[in-house]
C-alpha positions in Angstrom: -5.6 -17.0 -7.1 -8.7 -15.0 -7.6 -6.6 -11.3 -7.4 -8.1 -7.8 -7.1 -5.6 -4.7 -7.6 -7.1 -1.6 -5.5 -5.8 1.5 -7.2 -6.6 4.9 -5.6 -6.8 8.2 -7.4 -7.0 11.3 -7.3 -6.9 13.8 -10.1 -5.2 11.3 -12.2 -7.0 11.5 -15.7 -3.9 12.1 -17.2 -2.8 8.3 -17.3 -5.4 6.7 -15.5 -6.4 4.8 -18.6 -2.9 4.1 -19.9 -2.1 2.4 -16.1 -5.3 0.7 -16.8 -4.2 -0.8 -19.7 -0.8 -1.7 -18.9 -2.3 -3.6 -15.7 -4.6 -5.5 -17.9 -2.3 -6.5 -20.3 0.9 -7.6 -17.8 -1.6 -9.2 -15.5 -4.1 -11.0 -17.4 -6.0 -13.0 -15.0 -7.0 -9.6 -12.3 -9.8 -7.3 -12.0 -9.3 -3.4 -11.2 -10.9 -1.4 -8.7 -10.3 2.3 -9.4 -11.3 3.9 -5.9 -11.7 7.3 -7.2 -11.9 10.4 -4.1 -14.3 12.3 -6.5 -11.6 14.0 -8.9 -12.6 17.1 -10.4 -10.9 16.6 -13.4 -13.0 13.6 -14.5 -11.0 10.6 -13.5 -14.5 8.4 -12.9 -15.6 9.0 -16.6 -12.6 8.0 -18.0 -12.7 4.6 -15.6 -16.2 4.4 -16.2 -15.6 4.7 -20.3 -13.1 2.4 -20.4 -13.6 -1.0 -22.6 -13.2 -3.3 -19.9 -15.4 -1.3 -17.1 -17.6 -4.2 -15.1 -15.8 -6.7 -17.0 -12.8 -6.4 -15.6 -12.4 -2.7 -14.2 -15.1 -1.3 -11.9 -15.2 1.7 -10.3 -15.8 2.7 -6.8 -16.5 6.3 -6.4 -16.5 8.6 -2.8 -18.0 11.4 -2.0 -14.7 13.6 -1.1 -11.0 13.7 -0.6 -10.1 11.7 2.4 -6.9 9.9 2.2 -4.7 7.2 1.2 -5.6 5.0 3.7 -9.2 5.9 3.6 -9.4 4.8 0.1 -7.6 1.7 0.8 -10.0 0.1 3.4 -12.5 0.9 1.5 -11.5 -0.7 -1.8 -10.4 -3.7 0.6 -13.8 -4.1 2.2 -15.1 -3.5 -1.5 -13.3 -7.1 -1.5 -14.8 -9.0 0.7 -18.5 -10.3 -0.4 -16.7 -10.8 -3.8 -14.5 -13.9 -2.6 -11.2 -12.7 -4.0 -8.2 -15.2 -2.9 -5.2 -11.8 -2.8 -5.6 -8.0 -3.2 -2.8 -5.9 -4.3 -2.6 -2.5 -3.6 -0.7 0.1 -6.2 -0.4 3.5 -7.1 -2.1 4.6 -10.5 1.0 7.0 -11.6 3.6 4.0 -13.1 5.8 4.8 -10.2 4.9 0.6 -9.6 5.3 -1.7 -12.5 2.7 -3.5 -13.9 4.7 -6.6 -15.2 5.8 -7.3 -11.6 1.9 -8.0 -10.5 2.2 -11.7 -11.3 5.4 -11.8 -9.4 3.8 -10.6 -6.1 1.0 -12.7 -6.7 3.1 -15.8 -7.0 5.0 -14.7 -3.9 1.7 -15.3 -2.0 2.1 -19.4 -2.6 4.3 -19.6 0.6 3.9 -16.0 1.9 0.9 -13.8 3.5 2.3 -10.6 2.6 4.3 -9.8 -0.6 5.8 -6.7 -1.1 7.3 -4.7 -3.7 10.4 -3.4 -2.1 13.5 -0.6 -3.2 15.3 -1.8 -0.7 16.4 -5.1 -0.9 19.0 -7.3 -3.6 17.6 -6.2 -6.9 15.6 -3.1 -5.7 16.2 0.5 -7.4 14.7 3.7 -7.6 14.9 5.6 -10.6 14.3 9.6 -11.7 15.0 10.7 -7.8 17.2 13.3 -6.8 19.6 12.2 -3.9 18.1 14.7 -1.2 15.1 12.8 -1.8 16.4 9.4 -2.2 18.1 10.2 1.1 14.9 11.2 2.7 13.0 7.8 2.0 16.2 5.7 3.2 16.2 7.8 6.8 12.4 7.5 6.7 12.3 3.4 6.2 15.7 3.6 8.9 13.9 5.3 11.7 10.4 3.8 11.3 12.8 0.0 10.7 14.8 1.3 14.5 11.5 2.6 16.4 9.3 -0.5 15.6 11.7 -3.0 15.3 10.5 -4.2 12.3 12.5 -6.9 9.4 10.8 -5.5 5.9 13.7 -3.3 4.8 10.8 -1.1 2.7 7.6 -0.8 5.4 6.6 2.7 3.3 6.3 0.6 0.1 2.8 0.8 -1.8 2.9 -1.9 -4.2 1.7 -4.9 -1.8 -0.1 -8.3 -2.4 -2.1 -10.0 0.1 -3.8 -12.9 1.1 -6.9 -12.2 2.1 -7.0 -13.9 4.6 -3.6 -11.9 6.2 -5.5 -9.3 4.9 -7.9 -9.4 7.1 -6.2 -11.4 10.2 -3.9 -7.9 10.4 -6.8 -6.0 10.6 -6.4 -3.5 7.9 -9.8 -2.5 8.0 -9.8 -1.6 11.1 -6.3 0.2 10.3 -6.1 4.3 11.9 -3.8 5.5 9.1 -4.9 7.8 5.9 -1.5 9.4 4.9 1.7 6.8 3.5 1.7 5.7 6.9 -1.1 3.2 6.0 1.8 1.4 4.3 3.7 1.2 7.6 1.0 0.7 9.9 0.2 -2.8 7.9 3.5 -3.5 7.7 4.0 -3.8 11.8 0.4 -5.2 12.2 1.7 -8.4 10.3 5.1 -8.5 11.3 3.3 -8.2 15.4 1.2 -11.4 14.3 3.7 -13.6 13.0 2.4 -13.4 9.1 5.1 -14.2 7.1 6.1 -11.2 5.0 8.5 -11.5 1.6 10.4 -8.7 -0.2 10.0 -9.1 -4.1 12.9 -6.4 -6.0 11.2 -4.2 -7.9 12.3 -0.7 -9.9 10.4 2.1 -8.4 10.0 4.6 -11.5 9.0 8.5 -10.2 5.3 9.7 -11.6 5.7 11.7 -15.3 1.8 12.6 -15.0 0.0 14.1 -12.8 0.9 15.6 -9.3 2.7 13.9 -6.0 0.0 14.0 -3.2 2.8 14.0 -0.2 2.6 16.7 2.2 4.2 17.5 5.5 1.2 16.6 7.2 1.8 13.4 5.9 5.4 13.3 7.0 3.9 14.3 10.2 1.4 12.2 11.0 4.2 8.9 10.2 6.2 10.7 12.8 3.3 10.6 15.5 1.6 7.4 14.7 4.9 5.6 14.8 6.4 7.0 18.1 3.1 6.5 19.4 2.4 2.6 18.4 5.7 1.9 19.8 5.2 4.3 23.1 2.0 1.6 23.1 4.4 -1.4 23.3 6.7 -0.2 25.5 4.4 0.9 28.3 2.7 -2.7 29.1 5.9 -4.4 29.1 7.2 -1.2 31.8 4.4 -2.0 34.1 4.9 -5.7 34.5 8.4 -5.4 35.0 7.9 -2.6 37.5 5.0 -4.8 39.0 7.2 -8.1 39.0 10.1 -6.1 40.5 7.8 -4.9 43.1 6.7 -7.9 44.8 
């Protein structure tokens, strides 16, 4: 498969070209796209200076901060007129390992979705305290209880697409920019049928550079999730209450 990995950054010049190079050396056969929110401390001209830039690393750079999300539908729709067969999406800190690319790759020979999941026979997280290990299993539970959904990890970042699933889920059309891209994607292809795997990985915590969570972020998962399923639930309470009133 003709693969693209789409790696957002911000402020990441610390290791962006240490991630780079781990990617291209575990996963031979990809391209890079560093989607770059305009870091101040010069993340573009490190992407831009690297060996491999527009052979096998290119550089797509916005005008301003503007979320996760954000930056991945662009680098997805940077995909399109390019003819790529899957697009994987990671973060640029090593928190995802490079040497498990190919792996979610290959997962997409009898799957649409391939993710890289904590939380399944094989998963592990490592360098976490428990308060916070804690917090990401209640998180995955609630948002796994309120949409119904299989994937035991829906906030994972380290995905593999088709495509084709890519686009059939409509992620670029998607209304998330904070992690809950991650779980917005994962219902919109669970909703359509798309088959979705869980490959094991070991999710390793960033050593460089800065976490961009926030509250708001925590927040806006919170709403967007109640509200998707407050969206299901009130079509299927007005044909029963319509059915039960003829």
């Amino acid at each position: 498969m003709k693969t693209l990995v789409v790696m957002p950054t911000y402020q990441e010049a610390a290791g962006i070209v240490a991630i780079l190079d781990a990617v291209l050396l575990e996963a031979p056969d990809v391209d890079v796209l560093v989607v770059d929110d305009s870091s101040p401390d010069g993340t573009s001209i490190l992407v831009a200076d690297h060996p491999a830039h527009l052979v096998r690393v290119f550089l797509l750079k916005r005008p301003e901060k503007d979320g996760l999300g954000a930056a991945y539908r662009a680098g997805f729709a940077w995909a399109q007129p390019r003819n790529y067969d899957a697009v994987v999406q990671m973060d640029a800190d090593f928190s995802h390992p490079p040497a498990k690319i190919p792996e979610l790759v290959a997962a997409l020979r009898t799957a649409d979705v391939a993710i890289g999941s904590r939380y399944v026979s094989g998963g592990a997280i490592e360098d976490w305290s428990a308060s916070r290990r804690a917090i990401s299993w209640l998180g995955n539970m609630f948002v796994r209880t309120v949409l119904g959904l299989a994937v035991h990890d829906a906030t994972a970042g380290f995905r593999a697409f088709r495509n084709k699933a890519l686009l059939r889920l409509g992620a670029l059309e998607s209304e998330s920019n904070g992690y809950c891209f991650q779980v917005e994607n994962a219902w919109r292809a669970e909703r359509i049928g798309l088959r979705v795997v869980e490959v094991p990985i070991t999710f390793t915590d960033r050593t460089l550079g800065r976490s961009k969570m926030s509250s708001w972020i925590v927040l806006e998962a919170i709403i967007r999730v109640l509200g998707w399923r407050f969206r299901e639930l009130v079509p299927a309470r007005e044909q029963f209450e319509g059915a039960a009133s003829r």
